[in-house]
N, C-alpha and C positions, 0 to 999 in steps of 0.2 A: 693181860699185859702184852703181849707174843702177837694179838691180834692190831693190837693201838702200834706198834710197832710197827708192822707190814703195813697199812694205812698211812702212818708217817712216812714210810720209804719210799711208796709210790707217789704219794703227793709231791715230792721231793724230786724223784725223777723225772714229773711230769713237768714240773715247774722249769725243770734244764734247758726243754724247748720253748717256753714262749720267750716271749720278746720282753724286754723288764726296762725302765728306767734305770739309766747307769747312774751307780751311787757314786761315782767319784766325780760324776760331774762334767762340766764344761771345759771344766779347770782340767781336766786330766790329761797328760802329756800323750797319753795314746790318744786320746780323741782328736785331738786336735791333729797328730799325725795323721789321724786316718783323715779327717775333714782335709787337710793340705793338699795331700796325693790325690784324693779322689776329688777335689775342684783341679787339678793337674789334668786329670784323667778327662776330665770332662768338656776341658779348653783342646786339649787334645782330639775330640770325639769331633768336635763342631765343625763348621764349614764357613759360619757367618755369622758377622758381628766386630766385637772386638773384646780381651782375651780379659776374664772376669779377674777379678781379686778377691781373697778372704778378707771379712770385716771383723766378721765373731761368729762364732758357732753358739745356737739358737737353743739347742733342744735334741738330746738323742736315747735313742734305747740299742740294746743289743740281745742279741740271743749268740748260745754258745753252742757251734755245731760240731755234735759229738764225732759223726761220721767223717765229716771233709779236715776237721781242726778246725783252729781259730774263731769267728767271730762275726755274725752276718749284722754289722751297724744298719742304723736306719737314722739318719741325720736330718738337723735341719740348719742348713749354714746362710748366712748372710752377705752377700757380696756386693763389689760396687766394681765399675768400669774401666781399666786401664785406657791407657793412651795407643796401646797396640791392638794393632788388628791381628785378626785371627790368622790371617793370610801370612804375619810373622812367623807364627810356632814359636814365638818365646817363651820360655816360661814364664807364667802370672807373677813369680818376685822380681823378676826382673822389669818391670811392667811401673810405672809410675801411675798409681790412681786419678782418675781427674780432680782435679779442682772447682773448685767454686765457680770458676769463669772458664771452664773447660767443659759446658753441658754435661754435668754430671748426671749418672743412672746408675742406681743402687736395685736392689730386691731381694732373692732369696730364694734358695736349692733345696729339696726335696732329694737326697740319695740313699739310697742302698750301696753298701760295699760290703765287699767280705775282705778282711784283714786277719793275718797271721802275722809272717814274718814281712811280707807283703801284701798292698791294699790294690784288691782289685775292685775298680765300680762295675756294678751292675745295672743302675738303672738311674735316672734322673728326671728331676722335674722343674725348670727354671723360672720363675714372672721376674722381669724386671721391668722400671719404670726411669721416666726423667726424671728427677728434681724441674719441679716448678716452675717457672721462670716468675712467679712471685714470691718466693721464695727464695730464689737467686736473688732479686733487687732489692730484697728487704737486707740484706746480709751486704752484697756490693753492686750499689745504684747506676755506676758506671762496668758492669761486668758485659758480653757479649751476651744474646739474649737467641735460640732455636727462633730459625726460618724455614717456612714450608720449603721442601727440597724443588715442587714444580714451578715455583718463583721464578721468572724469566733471568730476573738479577741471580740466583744462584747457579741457574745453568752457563750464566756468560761468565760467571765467574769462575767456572770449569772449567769451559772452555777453553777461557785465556790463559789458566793454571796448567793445562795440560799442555795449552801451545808451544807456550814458553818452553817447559819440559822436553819435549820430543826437539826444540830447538836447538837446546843447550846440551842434550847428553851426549856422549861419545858413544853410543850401544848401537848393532849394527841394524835393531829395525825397531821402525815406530811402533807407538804402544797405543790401544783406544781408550775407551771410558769402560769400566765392567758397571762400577755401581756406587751412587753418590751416597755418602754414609753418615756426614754433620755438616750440615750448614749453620750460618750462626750471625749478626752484625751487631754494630756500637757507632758510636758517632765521634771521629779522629779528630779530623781535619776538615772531614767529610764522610759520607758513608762507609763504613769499611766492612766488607763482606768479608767472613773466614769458613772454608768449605777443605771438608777430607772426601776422597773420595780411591778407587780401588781402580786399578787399570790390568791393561791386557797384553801380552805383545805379539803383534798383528803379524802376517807373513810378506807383510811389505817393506823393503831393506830402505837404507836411508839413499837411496839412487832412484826410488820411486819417484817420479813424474809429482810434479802436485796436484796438476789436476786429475790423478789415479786416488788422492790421498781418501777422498770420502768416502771409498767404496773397498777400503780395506777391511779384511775381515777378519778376526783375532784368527791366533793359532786354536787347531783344535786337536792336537795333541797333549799327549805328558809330560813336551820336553818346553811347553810354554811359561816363559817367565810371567811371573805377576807382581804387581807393586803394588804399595800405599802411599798417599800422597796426602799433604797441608798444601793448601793454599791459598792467598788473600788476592784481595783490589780493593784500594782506595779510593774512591771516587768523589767528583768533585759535582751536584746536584745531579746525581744518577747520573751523571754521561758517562760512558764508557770509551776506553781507548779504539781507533780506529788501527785493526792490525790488518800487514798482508799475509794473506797465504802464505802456508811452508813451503818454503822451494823457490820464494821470489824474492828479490834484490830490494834494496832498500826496507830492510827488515832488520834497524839497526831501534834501540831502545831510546834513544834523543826523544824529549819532546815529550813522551807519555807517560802517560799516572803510573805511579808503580804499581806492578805483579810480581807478587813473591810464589814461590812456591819448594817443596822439600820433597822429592819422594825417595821412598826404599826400594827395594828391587832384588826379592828374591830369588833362591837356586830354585825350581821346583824339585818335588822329593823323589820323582821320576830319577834327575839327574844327582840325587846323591846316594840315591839305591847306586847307579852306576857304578860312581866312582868306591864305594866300598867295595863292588866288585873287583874294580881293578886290584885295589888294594890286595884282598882277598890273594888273585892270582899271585903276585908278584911276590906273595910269602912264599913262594916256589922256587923262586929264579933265584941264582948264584950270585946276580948282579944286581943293583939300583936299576928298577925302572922308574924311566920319568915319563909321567904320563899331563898332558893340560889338562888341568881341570880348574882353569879362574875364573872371575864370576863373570857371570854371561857366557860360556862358552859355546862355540858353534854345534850343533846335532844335525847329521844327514838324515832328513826325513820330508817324506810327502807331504803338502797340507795341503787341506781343502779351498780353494781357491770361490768358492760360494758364500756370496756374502749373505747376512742373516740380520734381525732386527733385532732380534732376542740371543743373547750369550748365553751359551750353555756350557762355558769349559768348566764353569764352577761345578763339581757333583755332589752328592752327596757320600759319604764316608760309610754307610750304615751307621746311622748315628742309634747311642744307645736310653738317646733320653729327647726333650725337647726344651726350646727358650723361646717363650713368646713375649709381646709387650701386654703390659696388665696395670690397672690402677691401683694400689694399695688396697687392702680391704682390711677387717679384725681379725684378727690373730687369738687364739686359745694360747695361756699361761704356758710354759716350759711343764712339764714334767718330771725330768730329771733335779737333782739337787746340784745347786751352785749355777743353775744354767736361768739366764742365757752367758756366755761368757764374758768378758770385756771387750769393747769396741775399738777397731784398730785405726779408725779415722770417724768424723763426723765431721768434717769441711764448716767447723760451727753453726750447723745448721742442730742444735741441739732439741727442739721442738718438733722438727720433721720426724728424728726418731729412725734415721737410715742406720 
């Protein structure tokens, strides 16, 4: 008996370290926290793209580490696409999922985290895909449909998106193209292009000469702002508006098709390491200091005045995992009980299975 005993204990202890099928499931309010924080963590890690959202949580197991505490998960979570880009840093709830007529992209995360009182990830692995665009038209036949981005109509559609923009803002230097991110058309009036795209702010102030403007070259520091931008053109049998140059007179909007466009424009996080600094000091002082710190604020710094063909302000982060684009493939059954979880959208597309 004594001997079945010690065989039991150790079977027992050995069983502590592997990784098991969580019995409470999908459903279970820790799993899910941890699935939350660590797609957080992970929108956070990125560089490119735009900033994922939780659909459901797929499948997970855990092991319970005696040494460190807590809990090394191994998840499998299901996500689809906000409307923000990464260049935001918002966080994913704050993030409105695509829609149906918003080139939706759904797929699916592969994470390791370790969780206690707090979830740390450790590793990720991302495929996401488009939805269809036959599948888009089956569901809504008049919705905007993906255009290849090297489409001359989607580059003039930047173009003129970003014109407008550097026209109209009050910010003291023009911004260029970093990188075209959704293109997309539908038939209005006439063709209507809709394109996002990501910009740069160059070292040329808005006193720049026009004809200096083509040969401005982003900032290549840390204190470079970057935006995201929406933008459309309505055209009427593909012609496109004839504009002038920035910086020339008779550049009033009479006459031509319309160009909408929207962009954001954030702090880089160069300049709000700053200003926490300030902050920091002035818990010092006897008095209120007021320091500027509004958006867009000025920085005394060098820039490379060499122009380049290729942007490279964007770096990488050390990133702890990857997000590639991937076609859907079979999928192996959950393991855990109660999993996969329930789905937090499906854009009726109930067949696709996102």
């Amino acid at each position: 008996m004594s001997v079945y005993l010690l065989v039991l204990c150790l079977a027992l202890l050995q069983q502590e370290g592997r990784a098991s099928p969580d019995k409470s499931g999908c459903n279970s309010p820790d799993a899910v926290r941890v699935a939350e924080e660590a797609l957080e963590q992970i929108n956070q890690d990125r560089t490119n793209g735009y900033v994922l959202s939780l659909n459901r949580l797929y499948d997970l197991s855990h092991t319970q580490q005696q040494e460190k505490g807590g809990s090394l998960y191994k998840m499998i979570i299901d996500v689809m696409e906000t409307k923000c880009h990464i260049t935001s840093r918002k966080p994913w709830k704050q993030c409105e999922v695509r829609q149906i007529g918003d080139l939706p992209v759904y797929g699916e995360c592969e994470v390791s985290a370790h969780a206690d009182a707090q979830v740390k990830l450790q590793s990720y692995s991302c495929t996401l895909r488009e939805v269809p665009a036959t599948a888009v038209v089956g569901v809504c036949p008049d919705c905007p449909t993906a255009d290849n981005f090297n489409e001359p109509v989607v580059k003039e559609t930047v173009n003129l998106s970003l014109q407008r923009f550097n026209e109209e803002s009050h910010l003291a230097n023009y911004f260029t193209l970093e990188n075209i991110t959704k293109a997309s058309s539908q038939w209005v009036v006439g063709p209507a292009y809709f394109v996002e795209f990501t910009i740069v702010e160059t070292v040329c102030s808005k006193k720049t000469e026009a004809s200096e403007l083509s040969s401005c070259p982003p900032m290549d520091c840390q204190f470079a702002h970057r935006g995201f931008c929406q933008g459309s053109h309505v055209a009427h049998e593909d012609q496109f508006e004839i504009r002038n140059p920035v910086g020339k007179k008779d550049n009033s909007f009479q006459n031509r098709k319309p160009v909408e466009v929207k962009c954001e424009i954030y702090e880089p996080q160069a300049a709000t390491v700053e200003e926490q600094g300030h902050v920091n000091a002035d818990s010092g002082h006897t008095e209120p200091q007021h320091h500027n710190h509004t958006h867009l604020h000025p920085h005394e710094h060098t820039h490379s005045g060499t122009a380049s063909s290729d942007i490279t302000v964007s770096k990488s982060q050390g990133s702890l995992g990857t997000v590639v684009d991937q076609p859907a493939s079979p999928r192996s059954a959950p393991s855990a009980s109660s999993c996969p979880g329930p789905r937090r959208h499906s854009l009726g597309l109930e067949r696709l299975k996102i």
